[in-house]
Structures are given as structure tokens and as C-alpha cells.
C-alpha positions as CSV (number, residue, x, y, z in Angstrom):
1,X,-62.9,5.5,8.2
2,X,-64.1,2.3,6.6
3,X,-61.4,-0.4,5.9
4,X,-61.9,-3.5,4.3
5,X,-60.3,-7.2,4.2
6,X,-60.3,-9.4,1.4
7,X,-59.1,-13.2,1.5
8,X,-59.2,-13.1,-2.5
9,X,-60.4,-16.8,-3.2
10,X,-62.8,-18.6,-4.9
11,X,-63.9,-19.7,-0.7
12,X,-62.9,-16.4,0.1
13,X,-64.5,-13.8,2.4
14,X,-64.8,-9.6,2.4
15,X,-65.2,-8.2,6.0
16,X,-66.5,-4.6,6.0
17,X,-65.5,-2.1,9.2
18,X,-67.3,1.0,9.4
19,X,-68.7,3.0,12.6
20,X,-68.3,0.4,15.1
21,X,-70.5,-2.0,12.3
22,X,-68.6,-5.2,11.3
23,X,-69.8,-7.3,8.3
24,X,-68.8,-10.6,6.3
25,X,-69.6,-11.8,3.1
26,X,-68.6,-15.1,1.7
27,X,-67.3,-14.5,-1.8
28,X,-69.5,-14.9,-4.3
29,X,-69.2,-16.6,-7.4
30,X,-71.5,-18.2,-10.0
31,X,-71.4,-21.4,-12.4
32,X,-68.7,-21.1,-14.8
33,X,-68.6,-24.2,-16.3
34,X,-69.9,-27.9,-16.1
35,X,-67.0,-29.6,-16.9
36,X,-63.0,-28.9,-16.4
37,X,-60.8,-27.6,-13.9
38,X,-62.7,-24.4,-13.3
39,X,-66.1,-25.4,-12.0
40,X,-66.8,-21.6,-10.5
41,X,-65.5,-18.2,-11.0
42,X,-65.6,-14.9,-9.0
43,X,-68.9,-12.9,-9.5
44,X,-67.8,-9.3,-10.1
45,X,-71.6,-7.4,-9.7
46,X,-72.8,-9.3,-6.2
47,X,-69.3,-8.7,-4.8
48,X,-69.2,-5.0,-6.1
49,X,-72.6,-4.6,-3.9
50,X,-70.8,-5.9,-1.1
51,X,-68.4,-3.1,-1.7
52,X,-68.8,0.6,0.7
53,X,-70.6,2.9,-1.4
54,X,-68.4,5.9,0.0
55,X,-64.3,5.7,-0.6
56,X,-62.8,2.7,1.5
57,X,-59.3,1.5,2.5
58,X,-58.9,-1.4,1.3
59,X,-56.8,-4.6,2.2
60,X,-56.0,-7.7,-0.4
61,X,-54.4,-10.4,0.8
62,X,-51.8,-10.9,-2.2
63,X,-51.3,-14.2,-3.6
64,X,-48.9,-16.2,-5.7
65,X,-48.4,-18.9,-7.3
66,X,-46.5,-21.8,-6.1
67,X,-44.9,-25.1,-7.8
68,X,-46.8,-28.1,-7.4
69,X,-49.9,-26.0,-7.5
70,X,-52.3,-27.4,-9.9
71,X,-53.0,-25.1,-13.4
72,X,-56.7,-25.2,-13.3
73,X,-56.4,-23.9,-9.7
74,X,-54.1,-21.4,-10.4
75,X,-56.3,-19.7,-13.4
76,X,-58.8,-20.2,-11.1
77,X,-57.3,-18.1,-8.2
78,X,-55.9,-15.5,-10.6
79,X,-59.1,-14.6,-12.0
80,X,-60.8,-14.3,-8.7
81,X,-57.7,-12.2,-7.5
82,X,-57.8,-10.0,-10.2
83,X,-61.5,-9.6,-10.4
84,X,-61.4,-8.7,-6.9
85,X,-58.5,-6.1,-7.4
86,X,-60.1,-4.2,-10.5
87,X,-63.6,-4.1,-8.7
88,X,-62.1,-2.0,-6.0
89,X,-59.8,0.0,-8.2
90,X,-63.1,0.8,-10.5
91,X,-65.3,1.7,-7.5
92,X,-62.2,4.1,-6.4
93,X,-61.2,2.6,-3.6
94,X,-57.5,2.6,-2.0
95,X,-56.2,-0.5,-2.6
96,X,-53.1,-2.5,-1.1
97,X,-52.0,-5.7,-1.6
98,X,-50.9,-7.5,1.8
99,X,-48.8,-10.7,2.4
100,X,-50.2,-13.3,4.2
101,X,-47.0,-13.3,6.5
102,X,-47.0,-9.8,7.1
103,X,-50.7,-9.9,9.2
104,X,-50.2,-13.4,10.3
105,X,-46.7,-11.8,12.2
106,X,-48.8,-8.7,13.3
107,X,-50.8,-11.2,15.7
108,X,-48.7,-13.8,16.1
109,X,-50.3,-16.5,13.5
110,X,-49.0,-19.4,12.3
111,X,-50.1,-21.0,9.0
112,X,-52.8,-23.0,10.6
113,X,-56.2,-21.9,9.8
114,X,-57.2,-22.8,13.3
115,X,-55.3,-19.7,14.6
116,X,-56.9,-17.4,12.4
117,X,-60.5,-18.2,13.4
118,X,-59.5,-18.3,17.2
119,X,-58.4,-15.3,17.2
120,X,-61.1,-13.9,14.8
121,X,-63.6,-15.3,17.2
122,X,-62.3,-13.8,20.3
123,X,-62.1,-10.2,18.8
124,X,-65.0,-10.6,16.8
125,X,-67.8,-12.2,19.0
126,X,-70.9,-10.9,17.0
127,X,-69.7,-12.4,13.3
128,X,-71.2,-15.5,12.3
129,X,-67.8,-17.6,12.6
130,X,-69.3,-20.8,14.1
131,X,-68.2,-23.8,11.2
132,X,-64.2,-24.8,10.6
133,X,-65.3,-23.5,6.8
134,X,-65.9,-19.8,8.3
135,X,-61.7,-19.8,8.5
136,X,-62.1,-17.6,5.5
137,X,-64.2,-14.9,7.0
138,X,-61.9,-14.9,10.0
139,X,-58.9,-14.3,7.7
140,X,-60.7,-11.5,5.8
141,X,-61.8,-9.9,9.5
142,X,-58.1,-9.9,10.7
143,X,-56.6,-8.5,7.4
144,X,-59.1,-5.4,7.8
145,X,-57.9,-5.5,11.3
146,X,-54.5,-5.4,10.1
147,X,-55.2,-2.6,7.7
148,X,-57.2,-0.7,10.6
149,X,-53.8,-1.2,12.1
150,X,-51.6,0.4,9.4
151,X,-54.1,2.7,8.3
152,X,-54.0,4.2,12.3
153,X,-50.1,5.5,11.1
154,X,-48.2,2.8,13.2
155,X,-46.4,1.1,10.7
156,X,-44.5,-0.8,13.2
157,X,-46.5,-4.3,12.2
């Protein structure tokens, strides 16, 4: 079974499980514009190679919107999430959308990114998660870990 994790963001992360083999990518995303709110935008071909070749379960953090939240960063994140979302769909892939809460509760996270890569860390101790900035590929590792979780048929999260 391959599963993967998704932290949909422009500073995002993919984390790939497969066979015993665990991978992260940083998201990747290419020059959109020199000027504006929207400096970058999700690169949909690099992150499609990122992508298992053969079917996959896959896990996408689902995001909203909230007030106070600037525009720019909002288009921002919407393209990126949706960009992400349609990749997978295109390649065939089984896709569902998690809440943050939902795999934070599953092992006991709080909001702070801290947790996340702690944990990520301690379960994880051959990924590359040695800078603060490397919260995003813990957060990606624990959502496939989360949908390793559901995807094992207890649904008891």
C-alpha cells in the first residue's frame, strides 16, 4: 500500500510511504510574478513527478480560509491547494481531504508546530527533519501516518 501526505502550501511538503521506503519533498513551486501579493505559485509537473507512479492513498490536509487572513495569501493558498488536489485526482489517485484537527487529535498535537516535528522526528529518524523550517515535512509525514492509520480500517482516530 502506498499512502501519501500532503501539507498543501506554498512551504508545504509531500511525504511518500511505500514498502518500508519513506520520502519528503518540499513543495515545489516556481516564479509567478515579480511584483504583488503572489510572489510564487505551486508547480503542478515537478510535484506530479513527486507523485507514485502506481495508484496511491492519498491524504490532503484541507484548508480554509479564515477572517483576518490577507487576500493575496488566500489566492495564494487556494491555488496551491487546488493544484495539489486535481494533480492527484488526474494521476488517479484516492484522494481525501483531512482536517488539521482531526490528525493533530490522533497523536495528541497541539497547534504548535514544535509538536508536529517532535513527534515527526522521533518516528521518523531517517528523514532529513533537522531545521525549525522542516515543520512542514513533519506535518506532511504524520498526515500519511494518519492516513496509514485510517487506511489500516480502524477508524477510531
Amino acid at each position: 500500500m502506498i499512502v501519501v501526505g500532503i501539507d498543501p502550501g506554498l512551504t508545504g511538503a509531500i511525504a511518500v510511504i511505500a514498502d518500508g521506503n519513506t520520502l519528503v519533498y518540499d513543495m515545489p513551486t516556481f516564479q509567478y510574478s515579480a511584483k504583488g501579493f503572489v510572489k510564487r505559485a505551486f508547480d503542478a509537473q515537478p510535484f506530479a513527478n513527486m507523485l507514485p507512479s502506481a495508484p496511491a492513498s492519498v491524504f490532503i490536509e484541507r484548508v480554509n480560509a479564515f477572517p483576518g487572513q490577507g487576500v493575496g495569501s488566500m489566492f495564494s493558498l487556494g491555488m496551491s491547494y487546488w493544484g495539489v488536489h486535481s494533480v492527484c485526482k488526474a494521476l488517479g489517485h484516492n484522494v481525501t481531504l483531512v482536517e488539521a484537527k482531526a490528525w493533530k487529535n490522533h497523536f495528541g498535537l497541539s497547534k504548535e508546530k514544535d509538536a508536529s516535528l517532535s513527534l515527526a522526528r522521533k518516528m521518523y529518524p531517517q528523514v532529513d527533519l533537522r531545521l525549525a523550517k522542516h515543520h512542514n515535512r513533519a506535518e506532511a509525514l504524520l498526515i500519511a501516518a494518519y492516513g496509514d492509520f485510517l487506511n489500516s480500517g480502524n477508524k477510531n482516530a
